[in-house]
C-alpha positions as CSV (number, residue, x, y, z in Angstrom):
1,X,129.4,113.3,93.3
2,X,131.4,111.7,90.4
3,X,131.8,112.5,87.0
4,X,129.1,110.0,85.4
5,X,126.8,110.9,88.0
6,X,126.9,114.7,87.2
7,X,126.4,113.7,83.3
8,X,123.3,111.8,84.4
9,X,122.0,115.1,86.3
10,X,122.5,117.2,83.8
11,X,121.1,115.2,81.2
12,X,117.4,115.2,83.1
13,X,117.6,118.4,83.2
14,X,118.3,119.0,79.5
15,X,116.0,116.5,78.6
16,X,112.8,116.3,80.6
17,X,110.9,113.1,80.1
18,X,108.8,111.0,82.2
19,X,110.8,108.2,82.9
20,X,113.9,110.9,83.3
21,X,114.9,109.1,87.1
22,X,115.5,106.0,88.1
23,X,112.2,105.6,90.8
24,X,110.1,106.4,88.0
25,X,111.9,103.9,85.5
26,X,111.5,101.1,88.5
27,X,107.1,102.5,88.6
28,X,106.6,102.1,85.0
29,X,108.0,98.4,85.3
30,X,106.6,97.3,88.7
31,X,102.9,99.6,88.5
32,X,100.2,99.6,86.5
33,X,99.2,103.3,85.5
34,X,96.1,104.5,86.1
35,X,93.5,106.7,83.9
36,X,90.4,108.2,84.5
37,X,87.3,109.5,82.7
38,X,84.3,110.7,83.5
39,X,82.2,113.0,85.9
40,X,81.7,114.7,89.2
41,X,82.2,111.4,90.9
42,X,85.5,111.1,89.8
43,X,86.9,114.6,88.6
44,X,90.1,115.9,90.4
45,X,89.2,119.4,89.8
46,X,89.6,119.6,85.3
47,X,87.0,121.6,85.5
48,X,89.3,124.9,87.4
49,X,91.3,125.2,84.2
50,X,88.1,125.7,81.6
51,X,85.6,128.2,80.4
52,X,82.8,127.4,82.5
53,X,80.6,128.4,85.7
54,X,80.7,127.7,89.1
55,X,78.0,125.3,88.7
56,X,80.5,122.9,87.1
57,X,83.0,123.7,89.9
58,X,83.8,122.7,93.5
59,X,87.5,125.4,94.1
60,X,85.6,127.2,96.9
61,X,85.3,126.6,100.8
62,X,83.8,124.4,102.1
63,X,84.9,121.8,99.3
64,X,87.5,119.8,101.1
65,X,87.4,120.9,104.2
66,X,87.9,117.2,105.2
67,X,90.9,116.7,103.7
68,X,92.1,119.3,101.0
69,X,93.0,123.0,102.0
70,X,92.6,124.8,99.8
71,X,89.4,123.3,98.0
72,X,91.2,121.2,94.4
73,X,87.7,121.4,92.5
74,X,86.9,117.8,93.5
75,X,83.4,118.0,94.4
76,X,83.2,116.4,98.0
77,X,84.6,117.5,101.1
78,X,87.5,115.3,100.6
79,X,88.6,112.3,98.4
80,X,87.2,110.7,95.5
81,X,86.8,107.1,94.8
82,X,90.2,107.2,92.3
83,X,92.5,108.9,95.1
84,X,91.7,106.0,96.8
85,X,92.3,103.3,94.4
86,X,95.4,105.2,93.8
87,X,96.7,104.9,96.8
88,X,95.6,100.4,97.0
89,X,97.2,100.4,94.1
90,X,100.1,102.3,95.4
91,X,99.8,104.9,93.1
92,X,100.0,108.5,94.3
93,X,97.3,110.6,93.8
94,X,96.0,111.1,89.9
95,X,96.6,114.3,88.7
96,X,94.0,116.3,87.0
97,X,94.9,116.1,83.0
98,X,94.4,119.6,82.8
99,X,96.4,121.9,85.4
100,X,99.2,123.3,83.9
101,X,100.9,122.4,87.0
102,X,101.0,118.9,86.0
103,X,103.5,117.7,82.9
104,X,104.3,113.6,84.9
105,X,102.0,110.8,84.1
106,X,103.7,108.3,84.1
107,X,101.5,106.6,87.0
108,X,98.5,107.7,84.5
109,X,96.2,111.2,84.5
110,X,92.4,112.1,85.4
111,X,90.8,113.3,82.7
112,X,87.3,113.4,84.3
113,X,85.4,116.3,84.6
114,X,82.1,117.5,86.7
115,X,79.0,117.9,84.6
116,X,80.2,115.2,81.6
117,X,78.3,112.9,80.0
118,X,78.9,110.0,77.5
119,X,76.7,112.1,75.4
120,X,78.5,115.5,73.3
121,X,75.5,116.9,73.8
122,X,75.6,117.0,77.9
123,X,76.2,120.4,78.9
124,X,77.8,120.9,76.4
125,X,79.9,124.3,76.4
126,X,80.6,123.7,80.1
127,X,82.0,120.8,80.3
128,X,84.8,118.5,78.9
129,X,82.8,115.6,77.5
130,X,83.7,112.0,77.0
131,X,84.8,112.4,73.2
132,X,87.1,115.5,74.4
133,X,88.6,113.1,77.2
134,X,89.9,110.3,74.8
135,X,90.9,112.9,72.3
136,X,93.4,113.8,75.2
137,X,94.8,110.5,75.9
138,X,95.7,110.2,72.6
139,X,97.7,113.3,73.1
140,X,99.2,111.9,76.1
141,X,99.9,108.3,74.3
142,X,101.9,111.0,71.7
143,X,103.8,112.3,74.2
144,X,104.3,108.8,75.7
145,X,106.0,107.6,72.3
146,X,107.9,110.9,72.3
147,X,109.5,110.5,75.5
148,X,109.3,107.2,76.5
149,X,109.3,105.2,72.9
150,X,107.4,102.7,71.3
151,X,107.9,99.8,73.4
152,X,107.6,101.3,76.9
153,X,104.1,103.3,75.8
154,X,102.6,100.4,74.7
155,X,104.0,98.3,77.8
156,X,102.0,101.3,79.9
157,X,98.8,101.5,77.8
158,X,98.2,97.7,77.6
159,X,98.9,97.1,81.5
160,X,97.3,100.3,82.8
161,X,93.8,100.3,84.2
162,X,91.5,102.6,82.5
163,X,88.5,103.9,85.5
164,X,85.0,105.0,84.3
165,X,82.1,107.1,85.8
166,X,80.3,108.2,83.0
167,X,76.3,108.4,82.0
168,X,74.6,109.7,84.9
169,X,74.4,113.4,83.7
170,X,73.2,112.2,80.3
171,X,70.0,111.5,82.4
172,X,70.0,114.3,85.0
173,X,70.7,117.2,82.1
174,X,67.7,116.8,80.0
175,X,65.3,115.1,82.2
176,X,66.2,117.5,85.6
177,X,62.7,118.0,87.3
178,X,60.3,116.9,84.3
179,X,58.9,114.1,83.3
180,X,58.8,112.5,79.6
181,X,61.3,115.0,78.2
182,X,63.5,112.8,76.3
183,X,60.9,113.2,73.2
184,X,61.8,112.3,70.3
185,X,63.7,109.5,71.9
186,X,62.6,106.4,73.4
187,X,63.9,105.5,76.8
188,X,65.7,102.5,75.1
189,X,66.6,104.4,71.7
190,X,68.3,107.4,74.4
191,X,69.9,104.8,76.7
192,X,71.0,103.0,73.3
193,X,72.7,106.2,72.3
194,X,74.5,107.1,75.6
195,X,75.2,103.2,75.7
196,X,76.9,103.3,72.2
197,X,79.6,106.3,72.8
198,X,80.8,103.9,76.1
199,X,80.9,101.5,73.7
200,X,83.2,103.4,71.5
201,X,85.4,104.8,74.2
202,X,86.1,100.6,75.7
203,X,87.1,100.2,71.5
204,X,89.1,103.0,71.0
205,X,91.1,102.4,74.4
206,X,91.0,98.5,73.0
207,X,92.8,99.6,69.8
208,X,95.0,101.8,71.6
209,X,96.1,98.2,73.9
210,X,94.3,99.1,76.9
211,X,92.8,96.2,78.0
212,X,91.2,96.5,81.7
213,X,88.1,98.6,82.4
214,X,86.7,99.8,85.4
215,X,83.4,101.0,85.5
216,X,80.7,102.1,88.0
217,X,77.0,101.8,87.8
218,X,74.9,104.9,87.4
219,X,73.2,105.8,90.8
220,X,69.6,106.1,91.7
221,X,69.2,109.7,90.6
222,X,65.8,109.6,90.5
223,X,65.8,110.3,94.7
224,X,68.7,112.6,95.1
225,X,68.5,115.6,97.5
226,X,68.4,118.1,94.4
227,X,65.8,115.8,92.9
228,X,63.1,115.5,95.6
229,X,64.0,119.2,97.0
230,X,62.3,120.9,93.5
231,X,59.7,118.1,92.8
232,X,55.8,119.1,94.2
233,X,55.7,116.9,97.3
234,X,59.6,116.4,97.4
235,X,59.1,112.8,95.5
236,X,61.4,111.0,93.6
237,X,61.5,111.4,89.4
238,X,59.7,108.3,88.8
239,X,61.2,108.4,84.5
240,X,64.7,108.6,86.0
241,X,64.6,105.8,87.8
242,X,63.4,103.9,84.9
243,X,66.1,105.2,82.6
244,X,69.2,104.8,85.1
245,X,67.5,101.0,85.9
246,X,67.7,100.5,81.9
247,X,71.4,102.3,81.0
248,X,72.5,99.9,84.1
249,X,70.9,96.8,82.7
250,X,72.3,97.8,78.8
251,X,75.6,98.5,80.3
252,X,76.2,95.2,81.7
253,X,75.2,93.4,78.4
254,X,77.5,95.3,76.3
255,X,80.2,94.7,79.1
256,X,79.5,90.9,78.6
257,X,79.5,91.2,74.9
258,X,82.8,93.1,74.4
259,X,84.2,90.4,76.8
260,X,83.7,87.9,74.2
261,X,84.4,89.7,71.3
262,X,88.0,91.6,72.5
263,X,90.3,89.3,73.2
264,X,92.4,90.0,76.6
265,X,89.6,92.4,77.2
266,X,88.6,92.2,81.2
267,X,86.3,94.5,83.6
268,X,85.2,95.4,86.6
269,X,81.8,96.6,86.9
270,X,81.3,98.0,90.4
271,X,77.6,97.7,91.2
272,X,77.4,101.3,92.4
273,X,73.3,101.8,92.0
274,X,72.7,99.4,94.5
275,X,75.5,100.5,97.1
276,X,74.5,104.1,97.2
277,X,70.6,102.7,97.5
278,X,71.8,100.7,100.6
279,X,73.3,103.8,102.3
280,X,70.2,106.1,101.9
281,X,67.7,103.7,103.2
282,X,69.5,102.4,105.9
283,X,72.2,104.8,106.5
284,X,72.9,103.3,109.9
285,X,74.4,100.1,109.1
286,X,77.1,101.9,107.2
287,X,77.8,104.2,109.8
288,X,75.9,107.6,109.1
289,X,73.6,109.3,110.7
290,X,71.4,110.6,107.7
291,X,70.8,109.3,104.1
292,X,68.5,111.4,102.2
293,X,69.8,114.7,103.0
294,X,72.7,116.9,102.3
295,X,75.4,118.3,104.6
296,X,75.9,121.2,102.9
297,X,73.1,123.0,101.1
298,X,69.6,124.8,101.5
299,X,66.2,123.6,101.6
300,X,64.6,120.7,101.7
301,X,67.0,117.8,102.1
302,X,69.8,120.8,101.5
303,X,68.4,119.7,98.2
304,X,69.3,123.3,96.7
305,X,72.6,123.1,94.7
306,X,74.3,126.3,96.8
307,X,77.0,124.5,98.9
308,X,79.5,127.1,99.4
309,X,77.2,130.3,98.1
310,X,78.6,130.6,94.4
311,X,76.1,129.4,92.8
312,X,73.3,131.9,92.6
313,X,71.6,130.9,96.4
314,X,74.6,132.5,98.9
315,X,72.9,131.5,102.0
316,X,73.4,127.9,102.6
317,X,73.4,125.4,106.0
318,X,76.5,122.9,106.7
319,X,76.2,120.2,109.1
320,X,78.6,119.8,112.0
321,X,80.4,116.3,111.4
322,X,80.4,115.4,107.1
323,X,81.5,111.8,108.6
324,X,77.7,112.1,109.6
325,X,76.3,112.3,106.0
326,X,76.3,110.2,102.8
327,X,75.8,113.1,101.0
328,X,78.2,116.1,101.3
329,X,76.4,118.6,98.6
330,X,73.0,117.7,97.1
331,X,74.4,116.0,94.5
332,X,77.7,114.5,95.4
333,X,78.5,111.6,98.6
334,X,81.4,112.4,101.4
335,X,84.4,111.4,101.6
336,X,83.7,108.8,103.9
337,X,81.0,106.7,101.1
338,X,83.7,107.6,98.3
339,X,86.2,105.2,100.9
340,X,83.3,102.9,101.4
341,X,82.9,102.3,97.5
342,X,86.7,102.9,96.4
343,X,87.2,99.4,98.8
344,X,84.3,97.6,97.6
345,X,85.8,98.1,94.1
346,X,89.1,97.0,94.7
347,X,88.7,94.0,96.9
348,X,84.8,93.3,96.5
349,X,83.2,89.7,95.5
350,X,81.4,89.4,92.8
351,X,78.0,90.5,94.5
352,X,79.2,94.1,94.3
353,X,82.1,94.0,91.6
354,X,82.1,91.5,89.1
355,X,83.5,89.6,87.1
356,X,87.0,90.6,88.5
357,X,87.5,93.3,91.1
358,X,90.6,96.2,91.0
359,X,92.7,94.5,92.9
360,X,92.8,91.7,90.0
361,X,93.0,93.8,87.1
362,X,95.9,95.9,88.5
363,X,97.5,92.1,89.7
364,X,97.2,91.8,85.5
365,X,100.3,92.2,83.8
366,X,101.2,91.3,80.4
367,X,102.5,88.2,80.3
368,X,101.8,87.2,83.6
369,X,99.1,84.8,84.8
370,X,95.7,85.2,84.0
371,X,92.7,87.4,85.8
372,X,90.8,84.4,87.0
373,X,94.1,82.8,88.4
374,X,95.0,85.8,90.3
375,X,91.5,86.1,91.3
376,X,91.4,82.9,93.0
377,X,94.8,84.2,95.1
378,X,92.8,87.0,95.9
């Protein structure tokens, strides 16, 4: 080892940045970084490192027992939809924003965590909620400019993709089993609201130079295992299917609007409501065996939330083969639909993703040619 190259050595050791070695100098110049925000469907396992109950976590057997051992506190038992856009975009993993294991993220962070919602108000206590999540990137864009400097932070913010799952618990935590419980609130006054702090969150990562969003639909709650399994008859929530219909519809018209009013601002909205209702009423076509039911749970459907006996119910049932089942728990999919969505995202037409898929947006660079030209390559 020469001279110079010992100074270099020592130097990254003395002074610990993100772009400290050479491969990750070459990553932040040939990938974009990726960030994510959100829920259950998307969290890494945030919700291990705060003050919460097991309800909100997934760090127990037999979470992940189809890829991750130990369980991370991703709630499936394996990979979410952003490991695997990581790895198309040739990313590794995400790390969760939160473990204290974690200090490089450079290729971007998870900030997601099980139980958000758009709304403050969501579970609130348990929870990191959206406003929390974009209060820490803008720690992280500090630390960024710290380390990195002006010019390379805002080369990563304005070419790195920005991944949302966010609204469905805004629904499911106050209107769980009842009906007409969003009093005083109009269904379109309440889907207005939760509509609104998305809103704010697309702006604020705007202003901050992010300019690509991906976004997922919010599923058909109103039929989910832990739905039907405490509802007289085991029917499906006939007000959350309404309001879920209505946040989806609102959602794409504000998408459309900010498109016209942000300049440089693109999206991909991955039709997500309509992919999940394909798999549980016709699970067969997309390779599973059951649609409506849970691997791992109790009662009817496996409808009762005590997958892995920490929450309250110890005694629960789990399925031989989770490749078998859409649904892992009775409120999360497997691994295998998270696979089955993750590539209909990146590499979907515009029937399922539109109006540009992942695989576009992360093709986006500043500077380089335009989404709709690298779309027709696609």
């Amino acid at each position: 080892m020469g001279f110079k190259q010992v100074v270099v050595f020592v130097s990254c050791l003395l002074i610990h940045t993100a772009v400290c070695s050479s491969s990750q100098r070459h990553d932040l110049n040939k990938h974009a970084a990726l960030f994510v925000f959100g829920d259950s469907l998307f969290d890494p396992g945030n919700n291990n490192f705060i003050n919460t109950t097991t309800e909100f976590q997934a760090n127990f057997w037999p979470y992940g027992i189809s890829y991750f051992r130990p369980a991370t506190g991703r709630f499936s038992d394996g990979r979410l939809i952003p490991d695997f856009i990581a790895e198309y975009a040739k990313l590794p993993l995400i790390p969760a924003y939160l473990d204290p294991q974690n200090d490089e993220f450079v290729y971007g962070a998870n900030f997601a965590s099980g139980g958000a919602g758009a709304l403050v108000e969501s579970h609130a206590g348990f929870v990191v909620d959206l406003k929390t999540q974009l209060k820490y990137l803008d720690d992280l864009e500090k630390q960024f400019r710290q380390s990195l400097g002006d010019v390379k932070t805002e080369q990563l913010m304005s070419n790195a993709v920005y991944l949302f799952s966010c609204g469905g618990n805004d629904y499911l935590s106050p209107v769980g089993n009842n009906d007409s419980i969003l009093y005083p609130y109009t269904h379109q006054q309440y889907v207005g609201m939760v509509i609104g702090n998305l809103t704010n969150a697309f702006k604020g990562i705007y202003e901050k130079g992010g300019r690509k969003i991906g976004i997922v639909t919010v599923s058909p709650l109103s039929c989910w295992p832990s739905i039907r399994a405490k509802r007289p008859g085991n029917t499906c929530n006939q007000e959350l299917e309404i309001i879920t219909s209505l946040h989806n519809q609102e959602l794409s018209k504000k998408l459309q609007q900010l498109e016209k009013q942000l300049q440089g601002f693109k999206y991909a909205k991955f039709d997500l409501s309509t992919e999940v209702s394909h798999r549980m009423n016709n699970p067969t076509k997309y390779g599973f065996k059951v649609g409506d039911s849970a691997c791992c749970g109790s009662g009817p459907f496996g409808g009762i939330y005590s997958c892995g006996g920490m929450r309250g119910v110890q005694e629960f049932q789990l399925c031989d083969n989770t490749s078998e089942y859409f649904f892992f728990d009775s409120n999360h999919n497997s691994e295998v639909a998270s696979r089955q969505f993750a590539e209909l995202f990146w590499n979907g037409d515009t029937s399922v993703t539109s109006p540009y898929n992942l695989k576009a947006l992360f093709q986006l660079q500043q500077g380089k040619s335009s989404a709709s030209s690298q779309m027709e390559e696609i």
